[in-house]
Every structure is written in structure tokens, then in C-alpha cells.
C-alpha positions in Angstrom: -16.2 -12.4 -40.9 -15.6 -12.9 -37.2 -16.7 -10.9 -34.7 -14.2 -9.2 -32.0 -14.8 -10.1 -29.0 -15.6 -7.3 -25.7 -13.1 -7.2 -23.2 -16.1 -7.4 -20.7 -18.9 -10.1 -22.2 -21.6 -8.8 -19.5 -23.1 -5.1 -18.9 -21.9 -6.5 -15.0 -18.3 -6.4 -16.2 -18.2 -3.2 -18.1 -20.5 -1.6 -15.3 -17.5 -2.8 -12.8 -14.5 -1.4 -15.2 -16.4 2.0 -15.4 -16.4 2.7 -11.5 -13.0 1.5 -11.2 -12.3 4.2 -13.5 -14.3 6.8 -12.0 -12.9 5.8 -8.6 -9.0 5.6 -10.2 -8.8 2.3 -9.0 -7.2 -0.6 -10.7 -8.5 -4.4 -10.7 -5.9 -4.9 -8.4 -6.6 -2.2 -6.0 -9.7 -3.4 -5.9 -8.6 -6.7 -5.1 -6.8 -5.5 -2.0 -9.6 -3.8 -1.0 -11.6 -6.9 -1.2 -8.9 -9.5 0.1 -9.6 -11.3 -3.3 -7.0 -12.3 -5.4 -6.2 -10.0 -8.4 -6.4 -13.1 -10.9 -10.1 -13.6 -9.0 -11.8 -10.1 -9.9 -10.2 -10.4 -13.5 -12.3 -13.5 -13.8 -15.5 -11.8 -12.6 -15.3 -8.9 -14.2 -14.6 -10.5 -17.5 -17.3 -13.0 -17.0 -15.5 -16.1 -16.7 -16.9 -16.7 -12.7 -19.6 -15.6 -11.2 -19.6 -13.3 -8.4 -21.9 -14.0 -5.1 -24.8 -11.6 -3.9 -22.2 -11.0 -1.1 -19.6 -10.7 -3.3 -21.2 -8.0 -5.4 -21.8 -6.3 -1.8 -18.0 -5.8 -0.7 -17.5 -4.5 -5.2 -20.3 -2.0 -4.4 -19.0 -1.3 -0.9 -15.0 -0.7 -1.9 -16.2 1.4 -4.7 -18.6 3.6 -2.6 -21.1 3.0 -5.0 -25.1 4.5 -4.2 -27.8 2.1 -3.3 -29.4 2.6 -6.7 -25.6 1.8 -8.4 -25.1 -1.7 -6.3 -29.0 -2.6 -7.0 -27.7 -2.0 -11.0 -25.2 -3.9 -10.6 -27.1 -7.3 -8.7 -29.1 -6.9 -11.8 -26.4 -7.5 -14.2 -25.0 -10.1 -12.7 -28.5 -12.1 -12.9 -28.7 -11.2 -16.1 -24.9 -12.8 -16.6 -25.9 -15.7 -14.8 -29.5 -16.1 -17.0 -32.0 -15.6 -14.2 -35.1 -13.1 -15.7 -36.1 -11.0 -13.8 -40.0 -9.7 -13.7 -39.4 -6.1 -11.9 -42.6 -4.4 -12.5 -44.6 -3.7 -9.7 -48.1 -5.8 -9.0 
């Protein structure tokens, strides 16, 4: 038995689709908002390239998303990328 695969293989993907929604935005709306192609944010979102810190910067800032959102979403996209993180507090 196979397993279906998600539309978005990384929380940074699904995390991305859910504030376009809440913002009523579409990929490609966002795309002119970030002067990226609309092919270009498909890829990111669905995990097949990986975004820049200052990428993830201009997502957060055409979505008007709070601090504590675009830190969530930097996050994620480590995660994506493998990098562990140690975020407890010495």
C-alpha cells in the first residue's frame, strides 16, 4: 500500500498555503507581490527549492504576517532544509 503524498511535504509549505488563505491571496498574487515568478513560489512552497532567509522575509512581509508568525516560519524552513535547531535558552 502506497502512501499519498501531501501537496505541501514541509510544515514551511503548508504554514505558507494557510496565510495565503487567510490573506485571500493566491500563489500568484503572491508572486506579484514578491516580483517572483509564479512557477518560483509553487516550487518553494511545495518544497522542491529552498527559499533564502531573505526570501522568507519579503513571504512574511507581503503577507503581513507578526514577528512571532515570520520567526515560525524561518523555523520550518530549517527544519525543510535539515538544520537542528537547539532553541532552549542557556
Amino acid at each position: 500500500m502506497t502512501s499519498r503524498r501531501s501537496k505541501y511535504d514541509t510544515d514551511f509549505g503548508a504554514s505558507v498555503s494557510k496565510a495565503l488563505a487567510e490573506a485571500r491571496l493566491t500563489q500568484s498574487g503572491l508572486a506579484e507581490r514578491t516580483g517572483q515568478s509564479p512557477a518560483y513560489v509553487n516550487q518553494v512552497i511545495t518544497g522542491r527549492k529552498r527559499p533564502s532567509p531573505q526570501w522568507i522575509d519579503t513571504i512574511a512581509d507581503a503577507l503581513g504576517l507578526s514577528d512571532r508568525e515570520r520567526v515560525r516560519l524561518h523555523r520550518e524552513a530549517a527544519k525543510a532544509q535539515g538544520f537542528k535547531l537547539d532553541l532552549t535558552r542557556k
